[in-house]
C-alpha positions in Angstrom: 53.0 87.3 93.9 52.3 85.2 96.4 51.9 81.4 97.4 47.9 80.8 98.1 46.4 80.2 94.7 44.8 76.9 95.6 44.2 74.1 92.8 41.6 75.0 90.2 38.6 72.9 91.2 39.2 72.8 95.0 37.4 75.6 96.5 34.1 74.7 94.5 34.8 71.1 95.5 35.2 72.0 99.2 32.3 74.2 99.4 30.1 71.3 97.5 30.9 68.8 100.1 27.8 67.8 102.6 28.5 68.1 106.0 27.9 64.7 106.7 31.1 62.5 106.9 31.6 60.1 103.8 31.9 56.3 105.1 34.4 53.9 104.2 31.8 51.7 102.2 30.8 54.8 100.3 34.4 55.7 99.0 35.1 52.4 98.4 31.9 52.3 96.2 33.1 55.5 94.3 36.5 54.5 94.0 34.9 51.1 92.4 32.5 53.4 89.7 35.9 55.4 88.3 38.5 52.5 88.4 35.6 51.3 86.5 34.8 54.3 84.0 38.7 54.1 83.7 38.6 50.7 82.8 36.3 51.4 80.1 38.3 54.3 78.7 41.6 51.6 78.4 39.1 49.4 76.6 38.4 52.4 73.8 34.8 52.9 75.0 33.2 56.0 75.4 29.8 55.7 77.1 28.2 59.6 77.6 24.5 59.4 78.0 22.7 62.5 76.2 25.7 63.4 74.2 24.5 65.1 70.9 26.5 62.3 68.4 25.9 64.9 65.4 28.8 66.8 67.5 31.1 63.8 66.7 30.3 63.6 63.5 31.2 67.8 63.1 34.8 67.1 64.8 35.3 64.5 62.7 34.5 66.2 59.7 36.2 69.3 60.4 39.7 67.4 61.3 39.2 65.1 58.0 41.6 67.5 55.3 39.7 65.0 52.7 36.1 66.6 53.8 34.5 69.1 51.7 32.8 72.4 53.1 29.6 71.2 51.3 29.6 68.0 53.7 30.2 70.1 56.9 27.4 72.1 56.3 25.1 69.1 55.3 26.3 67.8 58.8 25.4 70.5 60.7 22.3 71.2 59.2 20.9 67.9 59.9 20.7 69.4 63.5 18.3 72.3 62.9 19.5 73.7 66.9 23.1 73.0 66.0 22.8 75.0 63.0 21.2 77.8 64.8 24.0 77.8 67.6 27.0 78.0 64.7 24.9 81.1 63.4 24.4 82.7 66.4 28.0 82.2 67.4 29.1 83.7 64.1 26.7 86.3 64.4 28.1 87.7 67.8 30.0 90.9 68.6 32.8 88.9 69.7 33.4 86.9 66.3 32.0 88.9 64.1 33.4 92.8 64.7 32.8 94.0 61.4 28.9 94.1 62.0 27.6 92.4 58.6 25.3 89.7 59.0 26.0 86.0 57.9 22.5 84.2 57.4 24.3 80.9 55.7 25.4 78.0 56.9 28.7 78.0 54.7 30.2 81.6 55.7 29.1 81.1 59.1 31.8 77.4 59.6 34.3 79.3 56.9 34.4 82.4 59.2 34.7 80.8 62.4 37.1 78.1 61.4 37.1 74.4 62.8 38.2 75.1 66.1 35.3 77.8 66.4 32.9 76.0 64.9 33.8 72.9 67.6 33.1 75.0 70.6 30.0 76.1 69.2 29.1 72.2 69.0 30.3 72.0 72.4 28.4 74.6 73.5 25.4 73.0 72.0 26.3 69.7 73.2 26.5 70.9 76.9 23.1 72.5 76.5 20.9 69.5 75.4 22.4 67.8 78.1 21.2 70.7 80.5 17.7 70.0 79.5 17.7 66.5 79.3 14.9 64.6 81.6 18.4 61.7 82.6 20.4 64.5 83.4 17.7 67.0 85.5 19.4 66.3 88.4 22.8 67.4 87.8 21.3 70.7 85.3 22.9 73.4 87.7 26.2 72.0 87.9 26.5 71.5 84.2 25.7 75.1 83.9 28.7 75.6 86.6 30.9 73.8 84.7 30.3 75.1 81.4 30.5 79.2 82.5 33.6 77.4 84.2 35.2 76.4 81.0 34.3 79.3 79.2 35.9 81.8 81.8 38.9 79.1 81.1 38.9 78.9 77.1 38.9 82.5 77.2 42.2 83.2 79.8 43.8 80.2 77.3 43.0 82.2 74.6 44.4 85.8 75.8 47.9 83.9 76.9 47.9 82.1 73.3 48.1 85.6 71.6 51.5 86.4 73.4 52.8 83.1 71.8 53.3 80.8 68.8 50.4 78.2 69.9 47.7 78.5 67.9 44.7 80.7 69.6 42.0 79.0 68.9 42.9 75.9 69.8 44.2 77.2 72.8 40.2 78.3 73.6 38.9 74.5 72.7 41.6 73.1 75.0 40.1 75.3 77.7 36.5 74.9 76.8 37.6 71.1 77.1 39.6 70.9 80.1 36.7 69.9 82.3 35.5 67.0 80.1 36.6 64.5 82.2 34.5 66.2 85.0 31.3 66.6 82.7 31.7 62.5 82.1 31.9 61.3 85.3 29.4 64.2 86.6 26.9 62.5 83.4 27.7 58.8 84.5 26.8 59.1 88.0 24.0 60.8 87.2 22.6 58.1 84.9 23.3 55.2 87.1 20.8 54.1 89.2 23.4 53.6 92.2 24.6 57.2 92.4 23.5 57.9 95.8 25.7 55.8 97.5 28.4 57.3 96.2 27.2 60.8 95.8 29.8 62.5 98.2 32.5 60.5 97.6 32.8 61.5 93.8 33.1 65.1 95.6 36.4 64.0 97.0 37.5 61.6 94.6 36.8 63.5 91.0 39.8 66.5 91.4 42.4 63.6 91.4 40.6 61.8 88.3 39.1 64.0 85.8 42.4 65.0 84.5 43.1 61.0 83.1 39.6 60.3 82.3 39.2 64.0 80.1 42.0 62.8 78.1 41.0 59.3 77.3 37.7 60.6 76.1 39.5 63.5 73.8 41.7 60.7 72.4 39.0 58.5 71.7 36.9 61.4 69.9 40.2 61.7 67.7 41.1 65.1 69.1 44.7 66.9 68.8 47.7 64.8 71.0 48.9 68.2 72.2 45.3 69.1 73.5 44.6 65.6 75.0 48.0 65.9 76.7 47.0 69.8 78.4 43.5 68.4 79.9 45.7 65.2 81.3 48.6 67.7 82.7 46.4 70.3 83.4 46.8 70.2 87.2 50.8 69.5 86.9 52.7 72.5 88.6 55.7 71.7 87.9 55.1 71.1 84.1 58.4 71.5 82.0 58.9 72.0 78.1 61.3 72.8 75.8 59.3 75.3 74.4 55.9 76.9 75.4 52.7 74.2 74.7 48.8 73.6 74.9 49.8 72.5 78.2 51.7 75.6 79.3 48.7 77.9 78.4 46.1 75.5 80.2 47.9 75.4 83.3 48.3 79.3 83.3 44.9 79.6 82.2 43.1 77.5 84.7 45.2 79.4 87.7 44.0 82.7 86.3 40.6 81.7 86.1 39.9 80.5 89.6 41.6 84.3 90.7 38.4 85.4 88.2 35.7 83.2 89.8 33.5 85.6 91.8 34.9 85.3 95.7 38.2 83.7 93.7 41.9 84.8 95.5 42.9 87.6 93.5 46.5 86.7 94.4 48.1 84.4 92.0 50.7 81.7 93.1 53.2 82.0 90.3 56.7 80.9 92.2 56.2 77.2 91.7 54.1 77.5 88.7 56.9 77.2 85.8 54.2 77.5 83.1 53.9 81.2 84.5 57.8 81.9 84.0 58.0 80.2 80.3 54.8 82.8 79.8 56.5 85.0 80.9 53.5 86.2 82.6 54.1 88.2 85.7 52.1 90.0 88.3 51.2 92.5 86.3 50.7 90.9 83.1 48.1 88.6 85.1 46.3 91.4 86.8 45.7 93.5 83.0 44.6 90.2 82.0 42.0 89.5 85.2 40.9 93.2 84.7 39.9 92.5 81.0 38.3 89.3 81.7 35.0 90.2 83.1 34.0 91.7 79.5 35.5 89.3 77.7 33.9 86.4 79.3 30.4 87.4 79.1 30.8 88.0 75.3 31.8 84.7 75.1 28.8 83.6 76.9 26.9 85.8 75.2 28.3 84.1 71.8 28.2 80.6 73.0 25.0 80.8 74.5 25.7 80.3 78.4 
């Protein structure tokens, strides 16, 4: 294969970037809002405006061995819109092959399974925040985002099946791996500042959202091994003893930005290692790209993109 796979992120970045040429004051302003997000994130505080907090309270649930179905389901159908995104997502042709219908609650979060039933939060998380009036004026690129990480959480997903690392999680790691872009994206947004420093963030937030996606997945209590992928996510040169979260991010994000519409179908894999402890190679990666399309808008489908 051959060496022009650019880093996910940086052709959407490039073509998002106004013409107009950034001053010094205005980086040094955005370069002042994320030391300062990233200060906050050392302190332990998570600050995301419009974030659904019955989504917390699901994760939390799900990860406590101590909680009872009974309470999950209480949980989630506090949230009347919630409920009706786990059911729907249960309900779908892509998680739910046999055809029979599940109208409860319980067999809906017992068929799916916590990490299923967390993306389905997710996915109902990223919607309210869509539609919220604070957010209106970042709406399309939340919706860019999100088809994004679904394109991403189902790649992860397809490479997990060749391994040992559990599948599912592999698909929330993906689903997740843009958090730290959705934060900063939702902070900007809702600070009355913004647009002085508007264009900057465009050049500033590749390099960042890596860190900042990983403090906010540690402070919501998720996995180590799944904070660790979203922070490593853009590392290369990644090296394991044995293949990781990480390894099936890295793989996964590449192979997703050859998927993006107008995406280079031609894969850097030489200085990729995650590709050779895959063992994926070129024509592993194009079966895998030539199932995608399908696949992905199922999952949209499911998750409601």
């Amino acid at each position: 294969m051959s060496n022009e796979q650019p880093t996910p992120g940086a052709t959407r970045t490039a073509a998002a970037q106004d013409a107009r040429t950034v001053t010094p004051g205005e980086r040094a302003r955005a370069l002042e809002f994320l030391q300062g997000l990233s200060k906050e994130m050392a302190a332990g505080k998570v600050n995301l405006p419009c974030f659904p907090e019955v989504v917390i309270r699901v994760r939390r649930a799900l990860d406590n061995p101590e909680t009872q179905i009974s309470q999950t389901v209480r949980i989630v159908g506090t949230e009347p819109l919630l409920a009706a995104r786990v059911l729907q997502t249960a309900n779908s042709v892509i998680f739910n092959q046999s055809g029979k219908p599940v109208i409860d609650l319980r067999t809906a979060i017992t068929r799916l399974g916590t990490r299923l039933v967390q993306s389905s939060a997710m996915a109902f998380a990223v919607q309210q925040m869509r539609v919220a009036p604070l957010l209106k004026s970042v709406g399309g690129e939340l919706k860019e985002l999100w088809e994004e990480s679904i394109s991403a959480a189902a790649l992860c997903q397809l490479i997990a099946r060749r391994t040992t690392v559990n599948a599912d999680e592999a698909f929330l790691t993906g689903l997740l791996h843009g958090i730290g872009r959705l934060y900063i994206m939702v902070r900007a947004a809702s600070d009355p500042g913004k647009a002085r420093y508007e264009r900057s963030l465009l050049e500033l937030v590749d390099g960042w959202h890596p860190a900042i996606g990983q403090a906010v997945l540690e402070n919501w209590g998720f996995p180590d091994a799944m904070a660790a992928a979203v922070a490593q996510q853009q590392d290369y040169g990644y090296t394991s003893k044995t293949t990781d979260q990480t390894d099936i991010l890295i793989a996964g994000l590449v192979l997703a930005a050859a998927a993006r519409p107008g995406g280079a179908r031609i894969i850097e894999s030489g200085q990729i290692k995650p590709f050779a402890r895959l063992g994926l190679r070129a024509e592993e990666c194009r079966a895998m790209l030539a199932v995608t399309s399908h696949h992905i808008g199922a999952l949209r489908g499911a998750l409601g993109c």
